[in-house]
mmCIF file of the N, C-alpha and C atoms, coordinates in Angstrom:
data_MODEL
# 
_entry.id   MODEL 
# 
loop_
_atom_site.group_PDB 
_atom_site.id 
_atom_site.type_symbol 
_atom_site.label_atom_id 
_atom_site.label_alt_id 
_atom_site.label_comp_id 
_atom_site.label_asym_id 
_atom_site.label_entity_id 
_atom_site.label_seq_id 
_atom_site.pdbx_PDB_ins_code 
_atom_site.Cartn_x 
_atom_site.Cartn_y 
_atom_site.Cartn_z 
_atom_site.occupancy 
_atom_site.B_iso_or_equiv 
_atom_site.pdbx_formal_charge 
_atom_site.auth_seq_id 
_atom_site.auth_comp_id 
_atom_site.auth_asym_id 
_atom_site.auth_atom_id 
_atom_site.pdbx_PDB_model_num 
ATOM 1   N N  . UNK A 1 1  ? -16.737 19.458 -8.112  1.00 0.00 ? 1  UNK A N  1 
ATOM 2   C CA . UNK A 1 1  ? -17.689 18.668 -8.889  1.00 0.00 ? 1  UNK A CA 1 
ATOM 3   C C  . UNK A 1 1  ? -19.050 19.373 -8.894  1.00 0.00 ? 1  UNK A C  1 
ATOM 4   N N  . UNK A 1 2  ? -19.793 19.593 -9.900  1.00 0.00 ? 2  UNK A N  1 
ATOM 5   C CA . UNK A 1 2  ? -20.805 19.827 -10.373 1.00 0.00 ? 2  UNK A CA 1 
ATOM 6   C C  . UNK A 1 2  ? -21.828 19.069 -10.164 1.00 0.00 ? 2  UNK A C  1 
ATOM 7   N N  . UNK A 1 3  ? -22.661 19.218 -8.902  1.00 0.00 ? 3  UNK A N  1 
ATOM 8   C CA . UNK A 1 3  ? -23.922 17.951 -8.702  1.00 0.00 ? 3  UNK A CA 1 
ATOM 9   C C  . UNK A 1 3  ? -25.110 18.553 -9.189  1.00 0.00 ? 3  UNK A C  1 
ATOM 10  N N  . UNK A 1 4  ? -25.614 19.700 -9.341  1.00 0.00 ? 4  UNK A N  1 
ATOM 11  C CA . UNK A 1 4  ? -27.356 20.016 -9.300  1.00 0.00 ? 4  UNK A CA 1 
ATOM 12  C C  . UNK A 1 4  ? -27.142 21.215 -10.161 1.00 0.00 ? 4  UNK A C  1 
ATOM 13  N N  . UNK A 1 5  ? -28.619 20.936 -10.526 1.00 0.00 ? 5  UNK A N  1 
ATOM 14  C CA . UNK A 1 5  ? -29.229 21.819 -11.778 1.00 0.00 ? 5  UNK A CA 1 
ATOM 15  C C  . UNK A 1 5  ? -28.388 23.661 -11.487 1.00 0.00 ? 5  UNK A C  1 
ATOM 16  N N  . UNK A 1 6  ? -29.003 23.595 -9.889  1.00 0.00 ? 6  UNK A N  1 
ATOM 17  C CA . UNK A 1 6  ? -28.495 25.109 -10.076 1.00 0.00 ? 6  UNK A CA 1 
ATOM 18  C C  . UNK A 1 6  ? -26.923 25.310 -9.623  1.00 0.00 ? 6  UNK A C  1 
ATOM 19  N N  . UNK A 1 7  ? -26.362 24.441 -9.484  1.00 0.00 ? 7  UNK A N  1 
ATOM 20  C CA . UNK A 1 7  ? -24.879 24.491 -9.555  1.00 0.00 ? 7  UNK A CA 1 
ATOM 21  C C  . UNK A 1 7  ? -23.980 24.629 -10.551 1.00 0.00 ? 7  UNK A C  1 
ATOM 22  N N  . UNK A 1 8  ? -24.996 23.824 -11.785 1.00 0.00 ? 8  UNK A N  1 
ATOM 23  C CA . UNK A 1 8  ? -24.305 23.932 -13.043 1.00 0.00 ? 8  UNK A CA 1 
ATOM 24  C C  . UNK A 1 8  ? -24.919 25.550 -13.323 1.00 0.00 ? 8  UNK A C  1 
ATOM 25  N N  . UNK A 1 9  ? -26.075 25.679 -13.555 1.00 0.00 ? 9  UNK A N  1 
ATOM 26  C CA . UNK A 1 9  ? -26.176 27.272 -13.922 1.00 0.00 ? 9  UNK A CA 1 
ATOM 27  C C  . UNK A 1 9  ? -25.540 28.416 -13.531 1.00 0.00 ? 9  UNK A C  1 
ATOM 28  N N  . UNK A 1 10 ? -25.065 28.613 -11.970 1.00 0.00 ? 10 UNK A N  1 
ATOM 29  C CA . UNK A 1 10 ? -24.112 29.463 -11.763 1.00 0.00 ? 10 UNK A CA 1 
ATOM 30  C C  . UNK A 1 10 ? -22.806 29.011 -12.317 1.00 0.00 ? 10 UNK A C  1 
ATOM 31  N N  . UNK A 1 11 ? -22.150 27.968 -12.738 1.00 0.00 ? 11 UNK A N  1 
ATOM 32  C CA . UNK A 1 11 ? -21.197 27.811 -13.218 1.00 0.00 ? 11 UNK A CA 1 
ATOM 33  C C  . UNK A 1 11 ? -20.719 28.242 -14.812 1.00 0.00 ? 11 UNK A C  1 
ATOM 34  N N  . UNK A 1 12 ? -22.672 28.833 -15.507 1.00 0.00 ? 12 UNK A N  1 
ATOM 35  C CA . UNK A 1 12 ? -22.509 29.502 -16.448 1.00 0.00 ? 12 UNK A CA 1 
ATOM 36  C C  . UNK A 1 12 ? -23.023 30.810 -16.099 1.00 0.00 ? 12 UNK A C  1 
ATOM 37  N N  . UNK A 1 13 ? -23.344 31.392 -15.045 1.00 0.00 ? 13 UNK A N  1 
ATOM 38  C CA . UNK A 1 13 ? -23.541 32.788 -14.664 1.00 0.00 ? 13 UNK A CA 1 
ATOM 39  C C  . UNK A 1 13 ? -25.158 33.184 -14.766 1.00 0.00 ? 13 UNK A C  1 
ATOM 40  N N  . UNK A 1 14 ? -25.700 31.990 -14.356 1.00 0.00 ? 14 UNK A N  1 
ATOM 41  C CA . UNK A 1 14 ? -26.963 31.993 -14.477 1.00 0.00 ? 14 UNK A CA 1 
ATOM 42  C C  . UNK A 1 14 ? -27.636 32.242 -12.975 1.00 0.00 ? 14 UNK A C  1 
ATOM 43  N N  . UNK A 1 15 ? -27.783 33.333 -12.126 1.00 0.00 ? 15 UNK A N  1 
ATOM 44  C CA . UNK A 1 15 ? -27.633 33.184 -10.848 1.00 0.00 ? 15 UNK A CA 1 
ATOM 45  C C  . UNK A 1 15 ? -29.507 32.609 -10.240 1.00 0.00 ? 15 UNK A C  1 
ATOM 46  N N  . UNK A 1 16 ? -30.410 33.630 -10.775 1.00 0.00 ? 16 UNK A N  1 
ATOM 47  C CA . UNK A 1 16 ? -31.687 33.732 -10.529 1.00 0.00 ? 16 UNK A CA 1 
ATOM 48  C C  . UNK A 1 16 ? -32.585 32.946 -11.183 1.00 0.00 ? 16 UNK A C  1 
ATOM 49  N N  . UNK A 1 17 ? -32.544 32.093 -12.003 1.00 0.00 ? 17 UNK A N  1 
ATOM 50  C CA . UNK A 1 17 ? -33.541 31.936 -12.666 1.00 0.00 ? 17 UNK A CA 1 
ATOM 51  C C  . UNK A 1 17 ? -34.272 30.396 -11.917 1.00 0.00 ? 17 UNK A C  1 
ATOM 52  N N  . UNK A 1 18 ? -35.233 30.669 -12.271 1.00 0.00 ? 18 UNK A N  1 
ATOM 53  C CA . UNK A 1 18 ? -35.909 29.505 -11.786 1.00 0.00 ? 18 UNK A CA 1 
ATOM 54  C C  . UNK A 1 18 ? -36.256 28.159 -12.363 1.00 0.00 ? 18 UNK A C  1 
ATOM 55  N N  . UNK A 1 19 ? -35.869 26.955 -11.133 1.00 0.00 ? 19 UNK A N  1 
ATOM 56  C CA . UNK A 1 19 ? -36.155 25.997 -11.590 1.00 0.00 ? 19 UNK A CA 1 
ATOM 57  C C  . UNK A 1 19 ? -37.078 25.110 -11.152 1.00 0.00 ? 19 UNK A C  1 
ATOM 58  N N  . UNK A 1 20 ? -37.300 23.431 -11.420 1.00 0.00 ? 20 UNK A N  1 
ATOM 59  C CA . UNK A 1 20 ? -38.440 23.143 -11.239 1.00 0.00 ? 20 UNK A CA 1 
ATOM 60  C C  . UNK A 1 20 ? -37.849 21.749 -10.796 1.00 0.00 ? 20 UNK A C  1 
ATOM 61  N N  . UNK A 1 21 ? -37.797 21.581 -9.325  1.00 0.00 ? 21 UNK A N  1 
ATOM 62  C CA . UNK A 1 21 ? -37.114 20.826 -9.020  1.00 0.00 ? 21 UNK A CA 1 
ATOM 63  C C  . UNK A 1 21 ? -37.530 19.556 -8.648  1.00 0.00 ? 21 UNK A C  1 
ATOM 64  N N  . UNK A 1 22 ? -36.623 18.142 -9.260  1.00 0.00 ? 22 UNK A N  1 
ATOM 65  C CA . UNK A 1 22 ? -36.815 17.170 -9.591  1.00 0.00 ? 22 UNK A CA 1 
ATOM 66  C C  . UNK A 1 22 ? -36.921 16.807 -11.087 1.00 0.00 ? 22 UNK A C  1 
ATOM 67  N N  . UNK A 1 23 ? -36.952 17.902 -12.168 1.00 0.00 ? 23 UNK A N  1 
ATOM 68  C CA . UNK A 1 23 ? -37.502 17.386 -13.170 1.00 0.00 ? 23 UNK A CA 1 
ATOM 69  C C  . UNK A 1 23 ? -35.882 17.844 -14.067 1.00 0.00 ? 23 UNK A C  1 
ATOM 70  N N  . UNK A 1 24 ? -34.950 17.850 -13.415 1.00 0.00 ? 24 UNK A N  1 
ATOM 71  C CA . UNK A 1 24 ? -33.322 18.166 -13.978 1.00 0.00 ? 24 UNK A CA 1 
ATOM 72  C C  . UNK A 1 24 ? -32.766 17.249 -15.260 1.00 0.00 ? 24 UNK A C  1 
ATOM 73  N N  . UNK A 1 25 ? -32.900 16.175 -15.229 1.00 0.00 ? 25 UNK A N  1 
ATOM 74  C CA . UNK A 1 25 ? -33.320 15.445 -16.374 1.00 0.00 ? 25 UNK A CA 1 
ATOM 75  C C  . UNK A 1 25 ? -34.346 15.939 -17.681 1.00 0.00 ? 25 UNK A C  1 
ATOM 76  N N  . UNK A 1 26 ? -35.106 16.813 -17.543 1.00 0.00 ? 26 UNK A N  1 
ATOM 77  C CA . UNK A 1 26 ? -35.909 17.113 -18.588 1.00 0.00 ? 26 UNK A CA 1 
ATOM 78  C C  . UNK A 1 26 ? -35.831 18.949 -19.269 1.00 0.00 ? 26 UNK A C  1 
ATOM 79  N N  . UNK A 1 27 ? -33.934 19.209 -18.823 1.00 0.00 ? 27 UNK A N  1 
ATOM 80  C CA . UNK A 1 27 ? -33.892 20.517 -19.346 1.00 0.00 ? 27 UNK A CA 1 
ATOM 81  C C  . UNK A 1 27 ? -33.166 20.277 -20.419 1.00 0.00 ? 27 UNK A C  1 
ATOM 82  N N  . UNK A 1 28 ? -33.778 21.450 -21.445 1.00 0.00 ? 28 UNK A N  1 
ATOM 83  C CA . UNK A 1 28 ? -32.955 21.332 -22.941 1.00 0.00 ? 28 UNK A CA 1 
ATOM 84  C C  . UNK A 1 28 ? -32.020 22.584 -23.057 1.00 0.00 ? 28 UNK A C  1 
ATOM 85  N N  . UNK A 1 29 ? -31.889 23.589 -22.425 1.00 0.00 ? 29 UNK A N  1 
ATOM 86  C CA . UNK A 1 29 ? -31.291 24.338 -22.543 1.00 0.00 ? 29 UNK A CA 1 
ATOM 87  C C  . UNK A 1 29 ? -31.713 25.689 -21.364 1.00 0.00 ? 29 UNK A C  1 
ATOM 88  N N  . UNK A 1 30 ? -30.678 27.143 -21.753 1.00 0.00 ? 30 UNK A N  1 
ATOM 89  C CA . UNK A 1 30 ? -31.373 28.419 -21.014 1.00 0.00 ? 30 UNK A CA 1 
ATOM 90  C C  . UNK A 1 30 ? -31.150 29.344 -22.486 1.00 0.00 ? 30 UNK A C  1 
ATOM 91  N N  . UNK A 1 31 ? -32.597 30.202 -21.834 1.00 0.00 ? 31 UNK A N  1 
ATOM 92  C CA . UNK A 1 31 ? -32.781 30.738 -23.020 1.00 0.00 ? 31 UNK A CA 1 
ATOM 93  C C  . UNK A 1 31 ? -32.690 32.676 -22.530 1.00 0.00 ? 31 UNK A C  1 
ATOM 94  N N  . UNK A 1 32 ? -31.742 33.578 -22.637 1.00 0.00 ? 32 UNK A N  1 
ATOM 95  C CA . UNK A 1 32 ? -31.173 34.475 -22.218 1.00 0.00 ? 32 UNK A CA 1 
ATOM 96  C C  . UNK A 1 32 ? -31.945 35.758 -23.060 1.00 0.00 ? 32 UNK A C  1 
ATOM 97  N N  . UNK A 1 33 ? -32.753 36.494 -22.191 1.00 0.00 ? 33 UNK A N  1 
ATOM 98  C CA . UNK A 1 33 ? -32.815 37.410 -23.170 1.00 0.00 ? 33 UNK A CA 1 
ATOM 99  C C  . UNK A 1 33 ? -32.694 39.127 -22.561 1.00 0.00 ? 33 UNK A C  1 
ATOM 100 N N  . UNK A 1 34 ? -32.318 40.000 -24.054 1.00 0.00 ? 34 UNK A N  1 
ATOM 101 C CA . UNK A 1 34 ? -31.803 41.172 -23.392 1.00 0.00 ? 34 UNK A CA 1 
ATOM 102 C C  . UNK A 1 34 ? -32.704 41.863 -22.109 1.00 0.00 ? 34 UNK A C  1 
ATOM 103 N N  . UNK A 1 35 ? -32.409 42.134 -21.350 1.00 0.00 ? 35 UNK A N  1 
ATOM 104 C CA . UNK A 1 35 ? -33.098 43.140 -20.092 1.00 0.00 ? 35 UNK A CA 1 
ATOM 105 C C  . UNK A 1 35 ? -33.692 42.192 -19.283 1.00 0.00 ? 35 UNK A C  1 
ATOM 106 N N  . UNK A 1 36 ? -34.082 40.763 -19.387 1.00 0.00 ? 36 UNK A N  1 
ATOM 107 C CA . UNK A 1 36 ? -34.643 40.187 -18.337 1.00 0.00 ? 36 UNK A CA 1 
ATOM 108 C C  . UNK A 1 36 ? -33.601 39.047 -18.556 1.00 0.00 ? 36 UNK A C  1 
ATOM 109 N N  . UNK A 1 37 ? -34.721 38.468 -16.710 1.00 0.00 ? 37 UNK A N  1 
ATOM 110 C CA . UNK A 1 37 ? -33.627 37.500 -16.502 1.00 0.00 ? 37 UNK A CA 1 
ATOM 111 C C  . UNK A 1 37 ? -33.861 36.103 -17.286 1.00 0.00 ? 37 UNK A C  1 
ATOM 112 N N  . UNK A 1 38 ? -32.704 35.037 -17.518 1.00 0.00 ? 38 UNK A N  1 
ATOM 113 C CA . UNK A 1 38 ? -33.008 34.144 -17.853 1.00 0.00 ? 38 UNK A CA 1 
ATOM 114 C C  . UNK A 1 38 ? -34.271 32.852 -17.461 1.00 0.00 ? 38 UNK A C  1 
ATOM 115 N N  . UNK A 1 39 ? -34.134 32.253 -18.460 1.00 0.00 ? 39 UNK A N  1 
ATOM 116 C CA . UNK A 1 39 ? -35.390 31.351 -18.137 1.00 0.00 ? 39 UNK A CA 1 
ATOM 117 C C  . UNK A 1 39 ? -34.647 29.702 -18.895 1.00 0.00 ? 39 UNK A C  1 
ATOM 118 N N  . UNK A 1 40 ? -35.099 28.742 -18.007 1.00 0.00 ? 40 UNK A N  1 
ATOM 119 C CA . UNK A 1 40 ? -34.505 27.303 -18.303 1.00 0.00 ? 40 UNK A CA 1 
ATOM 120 C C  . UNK A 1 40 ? -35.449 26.630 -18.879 1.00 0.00 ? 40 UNK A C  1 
ATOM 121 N N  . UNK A 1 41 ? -35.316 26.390 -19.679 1.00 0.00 ? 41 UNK A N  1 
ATOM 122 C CA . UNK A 1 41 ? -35.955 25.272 -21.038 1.00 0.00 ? 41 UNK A CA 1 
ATOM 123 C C  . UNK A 1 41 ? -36.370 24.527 -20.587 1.00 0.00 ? 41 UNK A C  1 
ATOM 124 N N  . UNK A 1 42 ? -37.332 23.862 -20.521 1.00 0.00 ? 42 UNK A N  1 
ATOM 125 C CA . UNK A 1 42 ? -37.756 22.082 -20.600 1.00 0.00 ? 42 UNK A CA 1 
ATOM 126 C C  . UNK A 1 42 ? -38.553 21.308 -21.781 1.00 0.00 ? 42 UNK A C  1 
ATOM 127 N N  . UNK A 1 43 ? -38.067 20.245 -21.891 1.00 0.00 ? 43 UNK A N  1 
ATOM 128 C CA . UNK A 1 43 ? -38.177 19.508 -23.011 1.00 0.00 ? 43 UNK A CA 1 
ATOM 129 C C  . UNK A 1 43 ? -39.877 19.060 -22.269 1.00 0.00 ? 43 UNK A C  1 
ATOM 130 N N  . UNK A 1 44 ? -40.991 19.337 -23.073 1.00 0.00 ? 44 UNK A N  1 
ATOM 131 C CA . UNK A 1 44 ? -42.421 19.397 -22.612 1.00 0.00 ? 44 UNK A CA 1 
ATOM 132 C C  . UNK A 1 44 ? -42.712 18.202 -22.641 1.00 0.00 ? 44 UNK A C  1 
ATOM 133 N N  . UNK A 1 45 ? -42.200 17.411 -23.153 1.00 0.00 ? 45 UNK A N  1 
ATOM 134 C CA . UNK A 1 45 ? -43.039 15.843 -23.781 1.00 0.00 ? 45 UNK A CA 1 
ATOM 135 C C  . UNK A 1 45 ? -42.257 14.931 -22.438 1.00 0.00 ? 45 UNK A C  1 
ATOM 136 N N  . UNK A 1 46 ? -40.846 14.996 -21.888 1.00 0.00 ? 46 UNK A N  1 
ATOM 137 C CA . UNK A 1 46 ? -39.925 14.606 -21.221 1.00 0.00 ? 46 UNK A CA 1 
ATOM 138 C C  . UNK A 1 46 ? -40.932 14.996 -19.710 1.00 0.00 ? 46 UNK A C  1 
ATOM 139 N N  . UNK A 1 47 ? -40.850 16.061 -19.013 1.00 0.00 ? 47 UNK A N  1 
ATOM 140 C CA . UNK A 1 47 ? -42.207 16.656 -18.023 1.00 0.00 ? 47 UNK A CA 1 
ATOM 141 C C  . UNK A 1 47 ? -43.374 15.739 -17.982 1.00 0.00 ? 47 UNK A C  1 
ATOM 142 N N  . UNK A 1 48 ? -43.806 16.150 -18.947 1.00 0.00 ? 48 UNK A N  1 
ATOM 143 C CA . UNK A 1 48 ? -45.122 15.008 -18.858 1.00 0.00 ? 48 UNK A CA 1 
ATOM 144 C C  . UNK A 1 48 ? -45.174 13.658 -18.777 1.00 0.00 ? 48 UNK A C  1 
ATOM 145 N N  . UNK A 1 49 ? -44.170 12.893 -19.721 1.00 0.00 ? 49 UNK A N  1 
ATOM 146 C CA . UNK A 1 49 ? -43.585 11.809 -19.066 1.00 0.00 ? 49 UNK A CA 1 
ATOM 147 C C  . UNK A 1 49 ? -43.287 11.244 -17.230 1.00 0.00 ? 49 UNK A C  1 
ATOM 148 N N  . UNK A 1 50 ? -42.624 12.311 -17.186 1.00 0.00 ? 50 UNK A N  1 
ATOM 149 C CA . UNK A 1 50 ? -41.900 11.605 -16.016 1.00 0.00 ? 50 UNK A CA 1 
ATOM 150 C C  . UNK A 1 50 ? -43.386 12.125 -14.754 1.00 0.00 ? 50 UNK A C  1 
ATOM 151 N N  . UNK A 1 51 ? -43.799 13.445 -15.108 1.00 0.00 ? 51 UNK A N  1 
ATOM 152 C CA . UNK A 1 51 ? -44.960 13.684 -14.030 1.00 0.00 ? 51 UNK A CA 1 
ATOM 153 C C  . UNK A 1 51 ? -45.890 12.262 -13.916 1.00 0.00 ? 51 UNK A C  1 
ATOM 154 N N  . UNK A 1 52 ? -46.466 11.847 -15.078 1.00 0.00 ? 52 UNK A N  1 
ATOM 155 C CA . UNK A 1 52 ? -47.293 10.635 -15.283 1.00 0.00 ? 52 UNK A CA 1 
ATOM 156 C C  . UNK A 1 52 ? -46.944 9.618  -14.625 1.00 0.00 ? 52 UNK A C  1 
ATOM 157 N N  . UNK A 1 53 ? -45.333 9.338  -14.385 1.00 0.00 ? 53 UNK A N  1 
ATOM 158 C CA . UNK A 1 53 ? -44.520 8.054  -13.727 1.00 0.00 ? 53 UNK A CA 1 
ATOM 159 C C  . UNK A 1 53 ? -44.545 8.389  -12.446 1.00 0.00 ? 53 UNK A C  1 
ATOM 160 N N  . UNK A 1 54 ? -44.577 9.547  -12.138 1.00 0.00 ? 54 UNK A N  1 
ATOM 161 C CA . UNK A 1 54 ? -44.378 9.933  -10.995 1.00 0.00 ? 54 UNK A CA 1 
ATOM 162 C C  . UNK A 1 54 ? -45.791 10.003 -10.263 1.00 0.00 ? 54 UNK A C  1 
ATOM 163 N N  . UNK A 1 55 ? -46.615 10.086 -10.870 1.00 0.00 ? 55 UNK A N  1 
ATOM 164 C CA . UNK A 1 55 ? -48.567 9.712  -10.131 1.00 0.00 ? 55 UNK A CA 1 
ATOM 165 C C  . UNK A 1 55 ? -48.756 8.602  -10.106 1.00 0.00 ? 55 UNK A C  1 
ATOM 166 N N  . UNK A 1 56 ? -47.960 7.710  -11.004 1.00 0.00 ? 56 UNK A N  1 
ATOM 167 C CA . UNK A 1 56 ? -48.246 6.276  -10.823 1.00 0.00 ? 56 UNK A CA 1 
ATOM 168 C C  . UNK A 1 56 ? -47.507 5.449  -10.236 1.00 0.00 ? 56 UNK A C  1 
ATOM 169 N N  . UNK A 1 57 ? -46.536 6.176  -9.650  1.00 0.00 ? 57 UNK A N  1 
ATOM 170 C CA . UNK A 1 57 ? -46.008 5.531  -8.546  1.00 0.00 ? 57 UNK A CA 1 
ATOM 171 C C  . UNK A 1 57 ? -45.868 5.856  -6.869  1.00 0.00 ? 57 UNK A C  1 
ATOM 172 N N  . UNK A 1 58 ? -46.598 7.370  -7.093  1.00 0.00 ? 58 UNK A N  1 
ATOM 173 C CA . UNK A 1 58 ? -47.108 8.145  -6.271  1.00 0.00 ? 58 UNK A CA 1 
ATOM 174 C C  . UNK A 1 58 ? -45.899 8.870  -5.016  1.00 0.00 ? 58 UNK A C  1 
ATOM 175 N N  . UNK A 1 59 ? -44.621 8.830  -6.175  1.00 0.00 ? 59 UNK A N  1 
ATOM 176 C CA . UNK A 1 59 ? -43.482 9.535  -5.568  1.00 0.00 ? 59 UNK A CA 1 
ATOM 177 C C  . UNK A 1 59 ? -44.175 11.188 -5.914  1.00 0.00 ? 59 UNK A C  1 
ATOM 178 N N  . UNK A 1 60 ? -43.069 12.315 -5.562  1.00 0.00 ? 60 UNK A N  1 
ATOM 179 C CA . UNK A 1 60 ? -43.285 13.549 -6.431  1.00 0.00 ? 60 UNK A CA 1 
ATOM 180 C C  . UNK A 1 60 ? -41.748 13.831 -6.700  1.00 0.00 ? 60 UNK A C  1 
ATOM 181 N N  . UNK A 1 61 ? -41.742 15.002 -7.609  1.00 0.00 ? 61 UNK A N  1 
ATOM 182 C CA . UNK A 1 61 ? -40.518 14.862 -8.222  1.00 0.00 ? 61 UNK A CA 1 
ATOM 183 C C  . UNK A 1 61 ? -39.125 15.572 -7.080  1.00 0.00 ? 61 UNK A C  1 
ATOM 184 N N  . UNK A 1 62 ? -39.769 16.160 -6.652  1.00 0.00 ? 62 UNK A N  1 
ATOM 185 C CA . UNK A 1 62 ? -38.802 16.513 -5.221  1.00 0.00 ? 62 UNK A CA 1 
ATOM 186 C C  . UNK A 1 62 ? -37.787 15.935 -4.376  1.00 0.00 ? 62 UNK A C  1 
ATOM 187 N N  . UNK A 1 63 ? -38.858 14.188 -4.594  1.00 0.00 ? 63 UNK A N  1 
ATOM 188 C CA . UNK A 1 63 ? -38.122 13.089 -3.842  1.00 0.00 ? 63 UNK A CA 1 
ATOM 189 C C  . UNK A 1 63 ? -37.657 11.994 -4.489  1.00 0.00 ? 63 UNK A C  1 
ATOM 190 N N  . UNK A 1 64 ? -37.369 11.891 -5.940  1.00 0.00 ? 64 UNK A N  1 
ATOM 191 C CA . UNK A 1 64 ? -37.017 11.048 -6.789  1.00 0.00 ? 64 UNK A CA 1 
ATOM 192 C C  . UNK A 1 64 ? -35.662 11.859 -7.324  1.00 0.00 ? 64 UNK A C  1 
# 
């Protein structure tokens, strides 16, 4: 079974790339390009959302 962001990415051969953790809910895709390494999408409006919920409830996204 497939639980976390970077579990699913190695499961598409995505080994290195970096993520931003807690905010796994707010990826839209990976975006692959020739000679470097990949990079994981986030939906910007989704981020800011949830950061905002997350000051006002004074969790951080680490622990939610």
């Amino acid at each position: 079974m497939i639980d976390t962001l970077a579990d699913k990415l190695r499961e598409i051969g995505v080994e290195n790339a970096l993520v931003m953790d807690g905010y796994d809910d707010c990826v839209i895709g990976v975006l692959e390009r020739y000679g470097m390494e990949p990079i994981v999408l986030y939906d910007k409006e989704k981020v800011i959302n949830l950061k905002e919920l997350l000051e006002r409830t004074g969790s951080t996204a680490s622990r939610w």
